[in-house]
PDB file of N, CA, C and O in Angstrom, chain B, residues numbered from 101:
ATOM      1  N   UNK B 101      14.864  -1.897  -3.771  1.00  0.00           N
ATOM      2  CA  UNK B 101      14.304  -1.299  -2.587  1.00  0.00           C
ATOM      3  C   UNK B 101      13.150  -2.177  -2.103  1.00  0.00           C
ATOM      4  O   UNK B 101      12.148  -2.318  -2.804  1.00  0.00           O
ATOM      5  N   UNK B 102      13.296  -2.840  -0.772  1.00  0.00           N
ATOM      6  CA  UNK B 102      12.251  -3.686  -0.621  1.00  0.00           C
ATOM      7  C   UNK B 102      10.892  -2.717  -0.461  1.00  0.00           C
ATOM      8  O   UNK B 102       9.932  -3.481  -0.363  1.00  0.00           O
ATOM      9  N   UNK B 103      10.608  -1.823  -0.420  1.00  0.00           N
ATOM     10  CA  UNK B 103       9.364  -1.294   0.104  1.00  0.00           C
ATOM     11  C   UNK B 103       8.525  -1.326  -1.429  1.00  0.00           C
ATOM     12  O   UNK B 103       7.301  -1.373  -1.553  1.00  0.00           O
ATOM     13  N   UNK B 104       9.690  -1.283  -2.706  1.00  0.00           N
ATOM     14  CA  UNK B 104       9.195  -1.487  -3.963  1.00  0.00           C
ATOM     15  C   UNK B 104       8.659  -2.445  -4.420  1.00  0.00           C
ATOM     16  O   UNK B 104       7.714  -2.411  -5.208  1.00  0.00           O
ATOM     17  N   UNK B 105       9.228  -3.490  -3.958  1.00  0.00           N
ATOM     18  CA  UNK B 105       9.169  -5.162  -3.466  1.00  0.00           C
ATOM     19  C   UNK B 105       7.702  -5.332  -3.290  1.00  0.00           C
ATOM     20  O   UNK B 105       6.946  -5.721  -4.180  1.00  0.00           O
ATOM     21  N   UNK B 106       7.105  -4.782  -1.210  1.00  0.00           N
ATOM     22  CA  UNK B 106       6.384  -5.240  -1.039  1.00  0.00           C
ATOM     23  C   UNK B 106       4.939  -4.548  -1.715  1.00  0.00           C
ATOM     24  O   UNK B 106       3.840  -5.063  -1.510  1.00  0.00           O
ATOM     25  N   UNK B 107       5.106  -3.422  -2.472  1.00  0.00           N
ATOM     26  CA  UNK B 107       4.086  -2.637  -3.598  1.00  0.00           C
ATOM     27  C   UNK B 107       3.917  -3.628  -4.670  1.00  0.00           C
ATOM     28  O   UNK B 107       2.770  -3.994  -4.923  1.00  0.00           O
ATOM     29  N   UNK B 108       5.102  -4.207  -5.467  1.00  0.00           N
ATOM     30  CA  UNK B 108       4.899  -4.683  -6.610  1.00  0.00           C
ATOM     31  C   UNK B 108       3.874  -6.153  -6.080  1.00  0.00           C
ATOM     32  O   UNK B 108       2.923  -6.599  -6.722  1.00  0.00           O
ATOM     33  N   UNK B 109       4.467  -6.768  -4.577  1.00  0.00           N
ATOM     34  CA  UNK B 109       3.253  -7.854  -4.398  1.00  0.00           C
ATOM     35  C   UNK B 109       1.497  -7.904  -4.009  1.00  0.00           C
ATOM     36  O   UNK B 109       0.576  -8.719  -4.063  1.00  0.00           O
ATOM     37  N   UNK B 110       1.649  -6.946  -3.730  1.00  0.00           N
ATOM     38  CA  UNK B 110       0.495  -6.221  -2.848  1.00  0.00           C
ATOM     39  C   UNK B 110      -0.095  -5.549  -4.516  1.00  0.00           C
ATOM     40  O   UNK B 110      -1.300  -5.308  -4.446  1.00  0.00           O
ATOM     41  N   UNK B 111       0.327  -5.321  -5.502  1.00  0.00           N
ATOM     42  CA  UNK B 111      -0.162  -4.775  -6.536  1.00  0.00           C
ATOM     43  C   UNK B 111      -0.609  -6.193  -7.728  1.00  0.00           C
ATOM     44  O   UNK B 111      -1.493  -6.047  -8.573  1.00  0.00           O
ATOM     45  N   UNK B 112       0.143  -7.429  -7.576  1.00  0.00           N
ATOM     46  CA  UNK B 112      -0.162  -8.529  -8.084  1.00  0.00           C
ATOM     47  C   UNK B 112      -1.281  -8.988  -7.714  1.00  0.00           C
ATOM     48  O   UNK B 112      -2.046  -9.377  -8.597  1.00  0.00           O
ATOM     49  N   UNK B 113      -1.682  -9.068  -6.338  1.00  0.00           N
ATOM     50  CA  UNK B 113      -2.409  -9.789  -5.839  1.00  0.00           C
ATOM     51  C   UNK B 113      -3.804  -8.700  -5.613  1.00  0.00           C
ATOM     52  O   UNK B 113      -4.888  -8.962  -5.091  1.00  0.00           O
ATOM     53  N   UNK B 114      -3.491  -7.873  -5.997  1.00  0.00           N
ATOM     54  CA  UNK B 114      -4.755  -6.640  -6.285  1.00  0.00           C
ATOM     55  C   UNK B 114      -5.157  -7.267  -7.811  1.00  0.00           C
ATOM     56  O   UNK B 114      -6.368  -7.481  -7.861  1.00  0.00           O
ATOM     57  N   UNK B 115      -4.583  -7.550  -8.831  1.00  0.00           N
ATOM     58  CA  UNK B 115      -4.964  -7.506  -9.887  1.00  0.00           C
ATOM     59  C   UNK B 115      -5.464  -8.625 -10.379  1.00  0.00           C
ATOM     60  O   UNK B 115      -6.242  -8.611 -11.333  1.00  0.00           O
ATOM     61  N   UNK B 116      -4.940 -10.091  -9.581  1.00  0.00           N
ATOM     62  CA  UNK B 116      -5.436 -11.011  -9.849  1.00  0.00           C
ATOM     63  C   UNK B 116      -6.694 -11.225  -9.183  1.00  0.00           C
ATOM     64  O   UNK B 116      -7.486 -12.014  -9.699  1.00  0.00           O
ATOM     65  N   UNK B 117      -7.133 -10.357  -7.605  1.00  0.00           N
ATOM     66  CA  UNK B 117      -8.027 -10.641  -7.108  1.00  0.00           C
ATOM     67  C   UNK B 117      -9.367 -10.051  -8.066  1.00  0.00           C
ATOM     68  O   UNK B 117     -10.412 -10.689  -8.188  1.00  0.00           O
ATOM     69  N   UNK B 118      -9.060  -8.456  -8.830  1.00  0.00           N
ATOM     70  CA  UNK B 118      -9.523  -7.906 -10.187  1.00  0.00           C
ATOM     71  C   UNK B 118     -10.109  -8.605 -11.080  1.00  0.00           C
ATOM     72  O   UNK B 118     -11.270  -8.275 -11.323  1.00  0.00           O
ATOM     73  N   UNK B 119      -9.635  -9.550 -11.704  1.00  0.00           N
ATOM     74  CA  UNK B 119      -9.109 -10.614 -12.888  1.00  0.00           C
ATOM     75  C   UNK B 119     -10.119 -11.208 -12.405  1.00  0.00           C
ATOM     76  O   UNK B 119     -10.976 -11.482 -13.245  1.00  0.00           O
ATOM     77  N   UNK B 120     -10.364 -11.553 -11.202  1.00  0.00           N
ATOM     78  CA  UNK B 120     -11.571 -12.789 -10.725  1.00  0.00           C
ATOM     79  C   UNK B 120     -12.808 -11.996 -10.410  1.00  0.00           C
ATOM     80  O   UNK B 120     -13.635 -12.804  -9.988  1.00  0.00           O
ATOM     81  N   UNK B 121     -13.319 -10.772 -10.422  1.00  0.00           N
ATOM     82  CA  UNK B 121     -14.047 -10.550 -10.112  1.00  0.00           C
ATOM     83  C   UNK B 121     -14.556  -9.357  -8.896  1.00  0.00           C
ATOM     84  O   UNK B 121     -15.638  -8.811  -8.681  1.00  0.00           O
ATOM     85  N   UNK B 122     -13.119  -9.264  -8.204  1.00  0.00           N
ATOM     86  CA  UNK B 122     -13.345  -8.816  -6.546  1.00  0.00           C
ATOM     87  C   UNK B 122     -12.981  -7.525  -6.484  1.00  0.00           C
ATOM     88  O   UNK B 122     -11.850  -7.504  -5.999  1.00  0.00           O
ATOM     89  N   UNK B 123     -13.376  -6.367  -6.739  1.00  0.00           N
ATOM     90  CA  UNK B 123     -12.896  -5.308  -6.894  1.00  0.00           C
ATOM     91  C   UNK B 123     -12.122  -5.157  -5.123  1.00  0.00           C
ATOM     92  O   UNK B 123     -12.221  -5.825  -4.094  1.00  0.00           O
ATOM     93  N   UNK B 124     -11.462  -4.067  -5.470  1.00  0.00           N
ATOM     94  CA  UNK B 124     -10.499  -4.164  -4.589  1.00  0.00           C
ATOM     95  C   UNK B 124     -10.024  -2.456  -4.106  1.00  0.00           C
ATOM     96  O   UNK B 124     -10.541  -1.586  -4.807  1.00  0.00           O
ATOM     97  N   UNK B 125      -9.104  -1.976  -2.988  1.00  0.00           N
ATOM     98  CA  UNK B 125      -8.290  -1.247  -2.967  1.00  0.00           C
ATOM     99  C   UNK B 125      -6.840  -1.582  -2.039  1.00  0.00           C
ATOM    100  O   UNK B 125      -6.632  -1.953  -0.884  1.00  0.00           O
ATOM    101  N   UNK B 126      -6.053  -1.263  -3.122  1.00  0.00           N
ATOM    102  CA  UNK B 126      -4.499  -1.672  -2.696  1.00  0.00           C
ATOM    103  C   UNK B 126      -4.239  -0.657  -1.850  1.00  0.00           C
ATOM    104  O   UNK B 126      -4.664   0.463  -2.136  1.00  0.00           O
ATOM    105  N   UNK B 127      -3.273  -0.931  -0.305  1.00  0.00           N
ATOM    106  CA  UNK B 127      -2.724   0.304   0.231  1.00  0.00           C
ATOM    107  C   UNK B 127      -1.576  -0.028   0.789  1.00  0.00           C
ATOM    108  O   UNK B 127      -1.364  -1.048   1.445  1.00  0.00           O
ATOM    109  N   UNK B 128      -0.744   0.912   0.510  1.00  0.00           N
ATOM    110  CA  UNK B 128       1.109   0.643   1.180  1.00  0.00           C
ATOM    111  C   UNK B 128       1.685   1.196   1.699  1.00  0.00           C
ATOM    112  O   UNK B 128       1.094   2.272   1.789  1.00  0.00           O
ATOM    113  N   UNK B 129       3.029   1.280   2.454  1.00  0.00           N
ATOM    114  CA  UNK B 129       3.763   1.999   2.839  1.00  0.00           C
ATOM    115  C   UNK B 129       3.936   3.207   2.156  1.00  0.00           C
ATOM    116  O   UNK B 129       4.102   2.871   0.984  1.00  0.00           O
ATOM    117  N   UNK B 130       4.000   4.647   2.249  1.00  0.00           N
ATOM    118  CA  UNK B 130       4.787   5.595   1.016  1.00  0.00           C
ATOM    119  C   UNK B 130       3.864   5.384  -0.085  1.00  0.00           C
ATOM    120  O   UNK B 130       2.965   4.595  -0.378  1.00  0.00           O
ATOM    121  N   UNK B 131       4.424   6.369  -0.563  1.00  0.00           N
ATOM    122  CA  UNK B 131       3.827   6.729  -2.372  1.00  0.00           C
ATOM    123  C   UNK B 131       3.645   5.388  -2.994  1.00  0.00           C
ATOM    124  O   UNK B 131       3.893   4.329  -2.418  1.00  0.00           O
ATOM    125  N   UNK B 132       3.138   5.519  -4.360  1.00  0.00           N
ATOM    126  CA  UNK B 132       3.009   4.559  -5.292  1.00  0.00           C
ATOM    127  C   UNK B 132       4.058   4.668  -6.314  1.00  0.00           C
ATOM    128  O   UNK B 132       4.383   5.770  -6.756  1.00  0.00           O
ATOM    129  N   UNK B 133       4.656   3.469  -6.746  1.00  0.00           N
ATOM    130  CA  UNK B 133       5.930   2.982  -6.957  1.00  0.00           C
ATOM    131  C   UNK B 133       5.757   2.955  -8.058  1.00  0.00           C
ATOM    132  O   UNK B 133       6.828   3.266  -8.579  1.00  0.00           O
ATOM    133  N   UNK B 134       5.060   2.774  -8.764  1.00  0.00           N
ATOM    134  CA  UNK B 134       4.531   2.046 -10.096  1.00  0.00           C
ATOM    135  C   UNK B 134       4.974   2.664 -11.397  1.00  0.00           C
ATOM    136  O   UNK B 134       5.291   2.105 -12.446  1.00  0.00           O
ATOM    137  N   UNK B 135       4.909   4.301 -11.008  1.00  0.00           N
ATOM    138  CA  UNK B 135       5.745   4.892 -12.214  1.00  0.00           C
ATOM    139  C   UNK B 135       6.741   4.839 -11.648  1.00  0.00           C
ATOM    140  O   UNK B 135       6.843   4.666 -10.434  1.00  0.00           O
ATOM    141  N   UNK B 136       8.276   5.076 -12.975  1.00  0.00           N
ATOM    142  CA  UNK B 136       9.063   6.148 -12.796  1.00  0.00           C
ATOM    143  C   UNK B 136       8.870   7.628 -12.492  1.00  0.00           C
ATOM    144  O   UNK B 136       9.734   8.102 -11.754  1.00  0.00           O
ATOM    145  N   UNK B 137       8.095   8.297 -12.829  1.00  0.00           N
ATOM    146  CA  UNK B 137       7.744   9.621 -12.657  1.00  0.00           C
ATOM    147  C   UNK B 137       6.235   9.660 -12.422  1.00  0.00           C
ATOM    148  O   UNK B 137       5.839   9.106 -13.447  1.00  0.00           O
ATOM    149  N   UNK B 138       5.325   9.918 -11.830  1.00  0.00           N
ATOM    150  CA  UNK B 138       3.986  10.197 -11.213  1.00  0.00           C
ATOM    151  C   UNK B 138       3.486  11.475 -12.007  1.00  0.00           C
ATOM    152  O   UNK B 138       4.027  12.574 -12.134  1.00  0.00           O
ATOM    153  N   UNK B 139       2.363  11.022 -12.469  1.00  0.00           N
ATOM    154  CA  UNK B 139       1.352  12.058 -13.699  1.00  0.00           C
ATOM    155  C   UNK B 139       0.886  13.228 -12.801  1.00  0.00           C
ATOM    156  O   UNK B 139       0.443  14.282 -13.258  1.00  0.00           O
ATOM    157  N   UNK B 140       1.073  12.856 -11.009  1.00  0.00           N
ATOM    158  CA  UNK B 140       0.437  14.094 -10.431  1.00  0.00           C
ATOM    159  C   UNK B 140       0.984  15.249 -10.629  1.00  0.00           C
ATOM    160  O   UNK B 140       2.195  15.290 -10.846  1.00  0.00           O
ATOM    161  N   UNK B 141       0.209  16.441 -10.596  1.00  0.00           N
ATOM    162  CA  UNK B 141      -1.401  16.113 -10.571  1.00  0.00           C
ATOM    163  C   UNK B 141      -2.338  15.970 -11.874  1.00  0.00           C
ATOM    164  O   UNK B 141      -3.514  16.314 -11.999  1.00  0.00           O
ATOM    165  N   UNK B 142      -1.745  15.551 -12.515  1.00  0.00           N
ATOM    166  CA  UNK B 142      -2.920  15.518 -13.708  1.00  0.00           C
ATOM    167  C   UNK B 142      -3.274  13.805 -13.035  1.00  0.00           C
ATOM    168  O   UNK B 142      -2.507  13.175 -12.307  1.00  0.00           O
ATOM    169  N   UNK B 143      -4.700  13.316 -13.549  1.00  0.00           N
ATOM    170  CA  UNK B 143      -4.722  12.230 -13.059  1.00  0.00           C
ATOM    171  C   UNK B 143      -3.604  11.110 -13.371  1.00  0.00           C
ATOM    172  O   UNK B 143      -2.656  11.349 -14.119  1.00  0.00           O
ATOM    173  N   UNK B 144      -3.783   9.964 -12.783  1.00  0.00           N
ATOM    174  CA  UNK B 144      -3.504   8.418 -12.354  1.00  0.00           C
ATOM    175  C   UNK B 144      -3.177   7.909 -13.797  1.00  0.00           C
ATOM    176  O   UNK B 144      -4.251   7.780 -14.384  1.00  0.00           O
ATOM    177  N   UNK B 145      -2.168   7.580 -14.573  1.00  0.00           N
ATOM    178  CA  UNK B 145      -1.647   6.830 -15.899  1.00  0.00           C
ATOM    179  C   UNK B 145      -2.871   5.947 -15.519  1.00  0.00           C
ATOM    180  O   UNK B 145      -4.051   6.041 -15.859  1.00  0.00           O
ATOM    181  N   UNK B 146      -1.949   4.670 -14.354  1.00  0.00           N
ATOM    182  CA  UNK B 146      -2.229   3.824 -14.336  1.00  0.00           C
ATOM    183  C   UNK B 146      -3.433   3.304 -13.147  1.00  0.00           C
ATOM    184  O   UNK B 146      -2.870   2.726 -12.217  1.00  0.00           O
ATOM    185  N   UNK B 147      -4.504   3.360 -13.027  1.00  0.00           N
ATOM    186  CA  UNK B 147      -5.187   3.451 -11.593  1.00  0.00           C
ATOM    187  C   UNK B 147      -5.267   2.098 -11.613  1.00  0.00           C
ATOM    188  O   UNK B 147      -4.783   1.603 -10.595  1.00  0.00           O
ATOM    189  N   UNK B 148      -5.560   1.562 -12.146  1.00  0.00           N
ATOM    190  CA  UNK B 148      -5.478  -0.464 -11.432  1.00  0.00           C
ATOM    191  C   UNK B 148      -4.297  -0.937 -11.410  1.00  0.00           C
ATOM    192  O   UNK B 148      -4.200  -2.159 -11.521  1.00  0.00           O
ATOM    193  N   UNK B 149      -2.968  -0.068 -11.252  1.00  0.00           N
ATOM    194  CA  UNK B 149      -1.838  -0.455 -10.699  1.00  0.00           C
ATOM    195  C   UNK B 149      -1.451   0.170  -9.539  1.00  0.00           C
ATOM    196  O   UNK B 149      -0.573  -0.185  -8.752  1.00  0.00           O
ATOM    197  N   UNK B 150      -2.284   1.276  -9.486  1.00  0.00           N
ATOM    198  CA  UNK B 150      -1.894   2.245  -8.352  1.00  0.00           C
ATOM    199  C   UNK B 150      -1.757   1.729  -6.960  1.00  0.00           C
ATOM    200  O   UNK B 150      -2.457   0.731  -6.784  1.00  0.00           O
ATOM    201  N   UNK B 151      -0.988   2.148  -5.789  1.00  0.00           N
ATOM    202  CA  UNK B 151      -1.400   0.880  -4.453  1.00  0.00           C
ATOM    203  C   UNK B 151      -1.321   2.292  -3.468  1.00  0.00           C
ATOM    204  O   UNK B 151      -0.112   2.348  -3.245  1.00  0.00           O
ATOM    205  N   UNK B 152      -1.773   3.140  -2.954  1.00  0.00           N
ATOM    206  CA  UNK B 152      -2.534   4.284  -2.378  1.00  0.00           C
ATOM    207  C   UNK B 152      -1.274   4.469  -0.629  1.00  0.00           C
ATOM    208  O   UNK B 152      -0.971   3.595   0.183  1.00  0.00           O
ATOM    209  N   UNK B 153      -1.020   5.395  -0.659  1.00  0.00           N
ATOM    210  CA  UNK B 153      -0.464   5.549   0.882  1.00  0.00           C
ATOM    211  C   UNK B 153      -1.522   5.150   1.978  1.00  0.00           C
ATOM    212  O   UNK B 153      -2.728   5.374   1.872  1.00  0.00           O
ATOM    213  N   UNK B 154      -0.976   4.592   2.934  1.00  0.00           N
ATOM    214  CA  UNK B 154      -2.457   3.996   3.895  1.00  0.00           C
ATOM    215  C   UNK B 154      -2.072   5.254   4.766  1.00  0.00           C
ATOM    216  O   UNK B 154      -3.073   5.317   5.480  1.00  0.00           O
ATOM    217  N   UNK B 155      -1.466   6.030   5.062  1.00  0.00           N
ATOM    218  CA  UNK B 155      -1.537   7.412   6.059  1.00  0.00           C
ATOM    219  C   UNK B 155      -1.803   8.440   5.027  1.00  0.00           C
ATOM    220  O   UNK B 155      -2.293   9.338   5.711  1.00  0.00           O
ATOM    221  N   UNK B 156      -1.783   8.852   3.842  1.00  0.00           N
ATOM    222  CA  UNK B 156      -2.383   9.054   2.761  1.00  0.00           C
ATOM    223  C   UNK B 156      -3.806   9.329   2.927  1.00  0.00           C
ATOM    224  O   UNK B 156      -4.347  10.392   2.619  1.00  0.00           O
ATOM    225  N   UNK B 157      -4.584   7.949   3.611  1.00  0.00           N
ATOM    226  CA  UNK B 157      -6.174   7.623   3.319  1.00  0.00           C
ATOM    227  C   UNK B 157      -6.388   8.119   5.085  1.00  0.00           C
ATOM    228  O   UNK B 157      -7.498   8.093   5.618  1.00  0.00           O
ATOM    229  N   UNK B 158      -5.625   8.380   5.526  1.00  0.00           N
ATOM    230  CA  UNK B 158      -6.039   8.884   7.131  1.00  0.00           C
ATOM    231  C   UNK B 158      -6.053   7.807   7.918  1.00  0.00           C
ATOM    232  O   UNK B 158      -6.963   7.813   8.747  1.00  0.00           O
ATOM    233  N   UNK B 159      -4.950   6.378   7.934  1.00  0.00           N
ATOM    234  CA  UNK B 159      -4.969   5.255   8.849  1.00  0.00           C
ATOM    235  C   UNK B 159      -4.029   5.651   9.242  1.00  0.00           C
ATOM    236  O   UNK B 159      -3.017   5.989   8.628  1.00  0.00           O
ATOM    237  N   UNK B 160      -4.341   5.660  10.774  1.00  0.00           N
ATOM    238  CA  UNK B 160      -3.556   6.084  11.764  1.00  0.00           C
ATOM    239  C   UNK B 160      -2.553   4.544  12.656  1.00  0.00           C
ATOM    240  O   UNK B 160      -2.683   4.189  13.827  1.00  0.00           O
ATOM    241  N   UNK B 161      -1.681   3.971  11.652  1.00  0.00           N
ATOM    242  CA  UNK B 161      -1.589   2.462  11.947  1.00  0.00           C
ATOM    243  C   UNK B 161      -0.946   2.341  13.789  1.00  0.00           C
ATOM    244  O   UNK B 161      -1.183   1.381  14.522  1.00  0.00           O
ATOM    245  N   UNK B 162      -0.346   3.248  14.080  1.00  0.00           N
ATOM    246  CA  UNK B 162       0.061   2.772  15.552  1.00  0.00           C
ATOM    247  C   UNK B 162      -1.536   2.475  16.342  1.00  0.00           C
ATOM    248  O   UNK B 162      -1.830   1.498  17.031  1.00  0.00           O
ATOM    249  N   UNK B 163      -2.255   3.445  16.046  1.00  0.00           N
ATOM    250  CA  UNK B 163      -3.719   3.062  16.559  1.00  0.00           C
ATOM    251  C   UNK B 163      -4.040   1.610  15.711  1.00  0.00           C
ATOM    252  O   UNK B 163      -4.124   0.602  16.412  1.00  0.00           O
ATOM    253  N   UNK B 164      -4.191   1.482  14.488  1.00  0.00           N
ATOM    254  CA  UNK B 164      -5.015   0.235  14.362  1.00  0.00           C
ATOM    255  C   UNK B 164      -4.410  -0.758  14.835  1.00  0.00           C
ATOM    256  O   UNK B 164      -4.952  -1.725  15.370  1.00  0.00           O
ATOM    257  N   UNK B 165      -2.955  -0.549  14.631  1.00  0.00           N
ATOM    258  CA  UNK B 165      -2.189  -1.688  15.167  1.00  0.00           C
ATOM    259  C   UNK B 165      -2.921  -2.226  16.664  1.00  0.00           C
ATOM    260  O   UNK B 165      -3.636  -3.177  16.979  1.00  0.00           O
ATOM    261  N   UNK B 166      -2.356  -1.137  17.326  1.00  0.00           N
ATOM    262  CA  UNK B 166      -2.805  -1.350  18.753  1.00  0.00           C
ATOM    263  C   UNK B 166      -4.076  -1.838  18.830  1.00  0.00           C
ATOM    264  O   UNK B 166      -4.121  -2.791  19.608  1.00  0.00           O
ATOM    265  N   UNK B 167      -5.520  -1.466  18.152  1.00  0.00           N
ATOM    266  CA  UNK B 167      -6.651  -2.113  18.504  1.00  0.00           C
ATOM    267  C   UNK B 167      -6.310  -3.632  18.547  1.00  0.00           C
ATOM    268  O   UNK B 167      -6.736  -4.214  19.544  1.00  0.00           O
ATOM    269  N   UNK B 168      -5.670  -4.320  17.712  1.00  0.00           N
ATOM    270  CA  UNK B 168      -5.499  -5.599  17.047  1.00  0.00           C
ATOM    271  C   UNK B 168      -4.317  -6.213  18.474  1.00  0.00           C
ATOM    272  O   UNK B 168      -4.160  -7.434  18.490  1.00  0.00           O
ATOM    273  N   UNK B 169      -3.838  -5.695  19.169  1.00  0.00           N
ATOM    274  CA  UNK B 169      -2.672  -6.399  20.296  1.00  0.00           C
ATOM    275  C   UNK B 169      -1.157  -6.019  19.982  1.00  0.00           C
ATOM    276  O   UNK B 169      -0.226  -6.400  20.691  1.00  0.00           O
ATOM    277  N   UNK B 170      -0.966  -5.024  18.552  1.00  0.00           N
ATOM    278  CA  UNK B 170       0.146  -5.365  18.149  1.00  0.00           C
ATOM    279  C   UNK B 170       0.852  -3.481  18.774  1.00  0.00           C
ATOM    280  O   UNK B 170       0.475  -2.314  18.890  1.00  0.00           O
ATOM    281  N   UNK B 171       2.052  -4.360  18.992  1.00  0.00           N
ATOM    282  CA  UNK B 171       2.958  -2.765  19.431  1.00  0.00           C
ATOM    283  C   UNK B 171       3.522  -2.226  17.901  1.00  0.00           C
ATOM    284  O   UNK B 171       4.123  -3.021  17.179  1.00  0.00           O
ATOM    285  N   UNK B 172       3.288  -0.861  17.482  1.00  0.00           N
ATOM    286  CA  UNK B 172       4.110  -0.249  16.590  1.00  0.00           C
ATOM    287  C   UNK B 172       4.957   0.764  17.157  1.00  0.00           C
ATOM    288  O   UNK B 172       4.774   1.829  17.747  1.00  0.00           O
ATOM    289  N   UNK B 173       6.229  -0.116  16.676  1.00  0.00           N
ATOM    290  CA  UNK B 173       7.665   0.452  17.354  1.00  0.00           C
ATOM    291  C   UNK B 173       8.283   0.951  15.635  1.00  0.00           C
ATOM    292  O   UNK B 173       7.914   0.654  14.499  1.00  0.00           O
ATOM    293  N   UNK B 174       9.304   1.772  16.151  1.00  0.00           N
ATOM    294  CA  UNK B 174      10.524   1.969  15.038  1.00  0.00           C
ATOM    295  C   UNK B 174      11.700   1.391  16.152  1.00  0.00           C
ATOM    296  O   UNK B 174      11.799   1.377  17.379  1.00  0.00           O
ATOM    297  N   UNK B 175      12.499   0.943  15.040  1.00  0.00           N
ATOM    298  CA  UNK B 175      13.427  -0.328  15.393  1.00  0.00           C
ATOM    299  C   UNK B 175      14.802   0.518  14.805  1.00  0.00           C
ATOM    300  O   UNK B 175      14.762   1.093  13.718  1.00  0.00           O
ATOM    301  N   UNK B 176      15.901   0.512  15.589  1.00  0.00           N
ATOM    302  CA  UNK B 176      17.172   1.221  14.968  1.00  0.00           C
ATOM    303  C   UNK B 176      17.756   0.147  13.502  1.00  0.00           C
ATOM    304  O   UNK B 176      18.002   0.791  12.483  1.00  0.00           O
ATOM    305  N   UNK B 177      17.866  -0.692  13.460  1.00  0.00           N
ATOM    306  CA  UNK B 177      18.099  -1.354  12.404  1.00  0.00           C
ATOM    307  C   UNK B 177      17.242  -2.270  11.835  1.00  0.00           C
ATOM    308  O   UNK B 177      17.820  -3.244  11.353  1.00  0.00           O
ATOM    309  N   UNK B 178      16.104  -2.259  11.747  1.00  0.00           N
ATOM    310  CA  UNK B 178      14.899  -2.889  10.849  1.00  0.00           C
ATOM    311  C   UNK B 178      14.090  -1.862  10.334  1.00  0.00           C
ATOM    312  O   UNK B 178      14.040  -0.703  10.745  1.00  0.00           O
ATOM    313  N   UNK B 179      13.484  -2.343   9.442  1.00  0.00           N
ATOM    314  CA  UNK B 179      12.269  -1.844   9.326  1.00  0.00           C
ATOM    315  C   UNK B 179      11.175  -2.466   9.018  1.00  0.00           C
ATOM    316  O   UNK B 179      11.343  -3.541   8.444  1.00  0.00           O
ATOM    317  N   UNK B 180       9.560  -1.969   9.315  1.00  0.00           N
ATOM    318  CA  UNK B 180       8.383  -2.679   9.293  1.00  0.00           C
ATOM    319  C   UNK B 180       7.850  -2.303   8.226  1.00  0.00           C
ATOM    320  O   UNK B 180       7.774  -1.075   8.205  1.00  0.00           O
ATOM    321  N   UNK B 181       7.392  -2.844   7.215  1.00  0.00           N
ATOM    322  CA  UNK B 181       6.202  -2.422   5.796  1.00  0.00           C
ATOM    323  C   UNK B 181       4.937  -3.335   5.947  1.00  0.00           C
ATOM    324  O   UNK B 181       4.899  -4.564   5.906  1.00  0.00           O
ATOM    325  N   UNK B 182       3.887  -2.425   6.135  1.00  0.00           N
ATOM    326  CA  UNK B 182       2.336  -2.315   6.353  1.00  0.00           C
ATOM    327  C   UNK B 182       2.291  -2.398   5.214  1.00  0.00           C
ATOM    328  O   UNK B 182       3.036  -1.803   4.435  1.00  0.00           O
ATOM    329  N   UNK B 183       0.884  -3.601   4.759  1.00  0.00           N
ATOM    330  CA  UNK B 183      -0.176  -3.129   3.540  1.00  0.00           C
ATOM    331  C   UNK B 183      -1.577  -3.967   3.407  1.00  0.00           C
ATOM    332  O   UNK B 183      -1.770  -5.164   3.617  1.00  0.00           O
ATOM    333  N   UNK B 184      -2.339  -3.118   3.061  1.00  0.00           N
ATOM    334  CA  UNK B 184      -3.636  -3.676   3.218  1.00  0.00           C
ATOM    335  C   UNK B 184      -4.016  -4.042   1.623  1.00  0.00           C
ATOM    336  O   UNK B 184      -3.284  -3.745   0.679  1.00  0.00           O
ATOM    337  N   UNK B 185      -5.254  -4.716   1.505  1.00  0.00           N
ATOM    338  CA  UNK B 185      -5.957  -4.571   0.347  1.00  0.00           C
ATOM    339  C   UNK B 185      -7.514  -4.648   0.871  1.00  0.00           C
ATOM    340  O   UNK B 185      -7.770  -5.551   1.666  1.00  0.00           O
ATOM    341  N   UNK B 186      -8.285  -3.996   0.581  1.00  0.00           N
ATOM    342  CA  UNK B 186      -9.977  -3.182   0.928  1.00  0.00           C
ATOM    343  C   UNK B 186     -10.467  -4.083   0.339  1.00  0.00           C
ATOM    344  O   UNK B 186     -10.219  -3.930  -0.856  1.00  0.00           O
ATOM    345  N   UNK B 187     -11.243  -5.274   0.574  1.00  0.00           N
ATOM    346  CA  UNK B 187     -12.299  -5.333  -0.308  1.00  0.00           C
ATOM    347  C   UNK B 187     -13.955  -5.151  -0.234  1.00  0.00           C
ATOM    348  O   UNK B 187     -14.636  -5.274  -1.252  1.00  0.00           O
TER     349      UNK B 187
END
């Protein structure tokens, strides 16, 4: 599933930025991928693998998009995957 895809990269590059020093927050398309099964609600197994829903955290991306020039469309046969990392 690419959306698993772009979590597992967006979760690498959280951990190496970690590893160096830069604390961080990962955010993605959808839930967090990371388990097979999710501890919620008891807390987070894993929280420095975790990569956070960005509409989840209240980003409203057709708006941010738009501040930035960009159109957010849904496309009949594509799809778009958003992800940030906070530092």
């Amino acid at each position: 599933m690419i959306s698993r895809e772009v979590q597992n990269n967006i979760r690498r590059i959280s951990v190496l930025a970690r590893s160096s020093g830069l604390d961080n927050l990962p955010l993605g398309d959808g839930g967090c991928t990371y388990c097979d099964r999710c501890a919620y609600p008891d807390p987070c197994s894993y929280p420095n693998r975790r990569v956070i829903s960005i509409s989840g955290m209240g980003i409203d991306m057709e708006k941010y998009l738009g501040a930035q020039g960009i159109k957010f469309t849904f496309e009949k046969d594509a799809v778009t995957l958003y992800a940030f990392i906070l530092f």
